[in-house]
N, C-alpha and C positions, 0 to 999 in steps of 0.2 A: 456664231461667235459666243452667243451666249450657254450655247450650250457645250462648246468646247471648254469656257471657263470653269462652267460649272462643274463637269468631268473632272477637268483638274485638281477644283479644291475637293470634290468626293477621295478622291485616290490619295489628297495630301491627308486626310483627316482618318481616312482609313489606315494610310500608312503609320499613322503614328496612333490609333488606338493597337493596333496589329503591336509594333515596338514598345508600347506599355505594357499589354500585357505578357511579353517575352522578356523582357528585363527593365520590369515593375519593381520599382522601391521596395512595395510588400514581399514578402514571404512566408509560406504557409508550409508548416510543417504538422505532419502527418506522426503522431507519438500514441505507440501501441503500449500500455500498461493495465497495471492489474487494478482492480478495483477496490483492492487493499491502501491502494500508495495515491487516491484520490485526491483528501486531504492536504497534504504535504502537497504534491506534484502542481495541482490550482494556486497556492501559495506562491510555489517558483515562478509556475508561469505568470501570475500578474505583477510578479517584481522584474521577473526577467523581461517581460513585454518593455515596460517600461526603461528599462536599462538600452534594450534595442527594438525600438519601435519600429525597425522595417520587417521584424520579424515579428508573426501569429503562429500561434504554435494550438494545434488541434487535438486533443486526447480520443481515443479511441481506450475507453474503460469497459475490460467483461474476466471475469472468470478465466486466469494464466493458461487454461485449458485448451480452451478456446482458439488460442491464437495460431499456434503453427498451422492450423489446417486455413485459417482463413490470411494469414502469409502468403501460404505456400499456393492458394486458388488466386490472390490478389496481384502479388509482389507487386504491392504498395507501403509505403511509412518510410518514416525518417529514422527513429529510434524506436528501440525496445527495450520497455524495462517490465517483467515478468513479475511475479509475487514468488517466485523460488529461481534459484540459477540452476536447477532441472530443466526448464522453459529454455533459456535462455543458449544451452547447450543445445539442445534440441537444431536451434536456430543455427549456431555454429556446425555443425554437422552437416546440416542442407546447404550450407556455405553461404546463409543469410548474413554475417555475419564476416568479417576478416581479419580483425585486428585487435578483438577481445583477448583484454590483458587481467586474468584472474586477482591480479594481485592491487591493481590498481582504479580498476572500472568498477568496485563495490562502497558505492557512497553511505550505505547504512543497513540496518537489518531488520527483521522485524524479529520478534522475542515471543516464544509462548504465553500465554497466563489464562485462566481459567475465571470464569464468568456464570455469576447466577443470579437470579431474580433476584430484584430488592429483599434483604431481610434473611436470602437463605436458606430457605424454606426445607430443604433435604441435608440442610449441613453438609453438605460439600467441602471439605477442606482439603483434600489430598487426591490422586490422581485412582489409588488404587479405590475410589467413593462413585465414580462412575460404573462400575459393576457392581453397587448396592440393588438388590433387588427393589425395582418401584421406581428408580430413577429415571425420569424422563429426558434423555441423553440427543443432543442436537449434535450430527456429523454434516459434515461435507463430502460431496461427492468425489473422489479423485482425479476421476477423470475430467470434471471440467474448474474445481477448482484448488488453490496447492492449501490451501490448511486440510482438507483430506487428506490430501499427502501425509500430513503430521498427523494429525489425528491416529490413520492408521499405526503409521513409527511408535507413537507414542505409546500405543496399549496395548499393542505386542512385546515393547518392552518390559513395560510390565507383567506381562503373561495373562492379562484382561479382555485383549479384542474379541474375543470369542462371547462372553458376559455383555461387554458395551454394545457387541450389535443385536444381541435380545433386545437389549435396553434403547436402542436407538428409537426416538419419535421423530427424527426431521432426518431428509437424505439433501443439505443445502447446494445449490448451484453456484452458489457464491456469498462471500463473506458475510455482507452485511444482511443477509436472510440470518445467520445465525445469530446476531445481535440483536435483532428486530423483535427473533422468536424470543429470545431470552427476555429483551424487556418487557413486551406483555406478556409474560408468562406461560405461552406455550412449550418450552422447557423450560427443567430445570437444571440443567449444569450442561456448559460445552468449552472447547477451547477456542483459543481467538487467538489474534496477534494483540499484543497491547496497545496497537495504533487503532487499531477498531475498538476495544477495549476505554480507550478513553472517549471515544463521541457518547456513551451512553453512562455516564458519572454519578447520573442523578438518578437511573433507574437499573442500574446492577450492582452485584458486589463483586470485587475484583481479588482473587486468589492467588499469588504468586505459585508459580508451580518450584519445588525442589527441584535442586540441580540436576540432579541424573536425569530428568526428565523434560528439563526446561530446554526448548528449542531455540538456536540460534540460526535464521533464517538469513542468508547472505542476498540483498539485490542488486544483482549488476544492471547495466546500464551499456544498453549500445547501439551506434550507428547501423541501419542498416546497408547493405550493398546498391540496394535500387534506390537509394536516398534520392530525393530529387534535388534537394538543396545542401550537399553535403559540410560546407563552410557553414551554414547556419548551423546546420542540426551537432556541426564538433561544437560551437560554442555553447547552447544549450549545455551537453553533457561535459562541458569543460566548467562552465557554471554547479551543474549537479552535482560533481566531482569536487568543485573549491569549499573550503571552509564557510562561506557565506551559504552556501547550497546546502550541508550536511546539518547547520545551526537550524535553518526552517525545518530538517528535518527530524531535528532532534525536541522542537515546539511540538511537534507533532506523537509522541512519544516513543520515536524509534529509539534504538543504540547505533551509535555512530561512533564509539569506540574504536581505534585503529587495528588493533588486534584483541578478538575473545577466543581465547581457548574452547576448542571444540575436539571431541571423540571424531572418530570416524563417519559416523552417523548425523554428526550436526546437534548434539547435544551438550548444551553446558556441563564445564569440566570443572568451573571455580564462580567468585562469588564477583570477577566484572562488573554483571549487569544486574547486582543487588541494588545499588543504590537507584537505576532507573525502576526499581520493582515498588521500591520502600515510596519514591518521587507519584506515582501514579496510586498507588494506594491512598497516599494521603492526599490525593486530586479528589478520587472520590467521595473522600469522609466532609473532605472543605464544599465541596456544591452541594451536600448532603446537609453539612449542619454549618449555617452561621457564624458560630461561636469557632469555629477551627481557623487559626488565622492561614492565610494566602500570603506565602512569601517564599523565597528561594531558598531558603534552609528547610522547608515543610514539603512543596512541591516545585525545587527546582526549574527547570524550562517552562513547563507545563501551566504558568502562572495565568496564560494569556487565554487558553482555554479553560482554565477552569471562572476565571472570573468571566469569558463569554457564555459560558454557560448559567453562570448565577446570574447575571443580567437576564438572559432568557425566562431563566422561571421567575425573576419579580417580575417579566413581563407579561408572562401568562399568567399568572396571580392575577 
């Protein structure tokens, strides 16, 4: 007898961890993005967590490169949001994708700008300055990450890539190797998004690049087909997609402008997204020097990182 009850309550106790974990409260989603939109993306998710605490949301961050092929070996994740919508086509094509809507799944952009050791050391001011001879010139790889992409675009446009890649000292895998090099001064001049561009305030100098040159980088944002939790993972990008989504992202120092004028190519046509250029420039000069006041007429959004970041250095101080 006693072992008949005991059977029983095994099978009741089984049966209902077996039912928790089949439709558990939690939910875990699987979000493949670039290691550009790190930043911003942790921001959402610990607001968003909080907003709906049955759902955990997992990042999987590497080089936009990257990802199709380990997609396409995995077919696992919930969302993908890429560092170029290159990437992201890619995905639509395989049919990872179904219901990507160009006009409306692009919550914000990331923005060319150009980046050099503290102080400037080569004078760097202009795009056609990377084909100075002696310049020690940081790229990205293309194939595994999208500011190569740009990088390339950019200095062919100019009629320079051919000079830049004598001059090239770093071949980077991903974004933040090119920032890293720049701050300790293993180059001297590369280009960046200006959302990587502002984590290093206090140890580079930040260039706005001219319009004909200045890249406007569109990131979409999408469910994928083998989503495991599909109702979660639309709220997530229905969150990414709202106003309150695009505001974290624009702390972060994306453009979330509704429409910027762009060439064919993805290249700023007018002056848009001057005021975010003017806004981060003077993010730098305020962690840089004291006396620059900190306020939303000087560095708009940006207010909340640059003041984390002068708390940092009176902490290492």
């Amino acid at each position: 007898m006693h072992l008949i009850r005991n059977a029983a309550v095994f099978i009741v106790i089984a049966s209902f961890v077996l039912l928790t974990q089949a439709f558990g409260s939690e939910k875990e989603l699987l979000f493949h993005a670039g290691l550009g939109q790190r930043s911003a993306l942790n921001e959402i998710k610990a607001v968003f967590e909080k907003k709906y605490p049955e759902i955990k949301v997992n990042f999987s961050y590497k080089g936009s490169g990257y990802f199709i092929a380990d997609i396409t070996r995995s077919k696992q994740g919930d969302l993908f949001m890429p560092g170029e919508e290159f990437y992201l086509m890619q995905a639509v094509e395989r049919g990872f994708l179904s219901d990507y809507d160009p006009q409306k799944d692009v919550p914000a952009y990331f923005v060319t700008v150009i980046i050099t050791p503290k102080g400037n050391p080569k004078n760097i001011t202009k795009i056609e300055d990377f084909a100075k001879p002696g310049v020690r010139v940081g790229l990205g790889n293309p194939r595994s990450c999208a500011i190569g992409i740009w990088h390339q675009k950019t200095f062919q446009k100019a009629g320079i890539w051919d000079k830049v890649k004598e001059n090239a000292a770093l071949s980077a895998k991903c974004i933040p190797e090119l920032g890293n090099a720049t701050q300790h001064k293993a180059i001297d001049a590369t280009i960046v998004w200006s959302t990587t561009a502002v984590l290093y305030l206090r140890d580079v100098e930040i260039i706005p690049i001219e319009h004909k040159y200045r890249g406007i980088i569109r990131l979409p944002v999408g469910v994928l087909k083998f989503a495991r939790h599909k109702k979660a993972a639309r709220q997530l990008m229905d969150y990414i997609l709202s106003d309150e989504g695009r505001a974290i992202f624009r702390k972060h120092a994306y453009a979330v402008n509704p429409v910027i004028p762009v060439d064919e190519q993805g290249f700023c046509l007018d002056g848009t997204t001057d005021q975010d250029m003017t806004y981060l420039v003077n993010a730098a000069k305020a962690v840089k020097h004291d006396t620059f006041p900190v306020t939303e007429k000087t560095v708009g959004d940006l207010m909340e990182e640059v003041l984390r970041q002068k708390k940092t250095i009176r902490a290492g101080d």
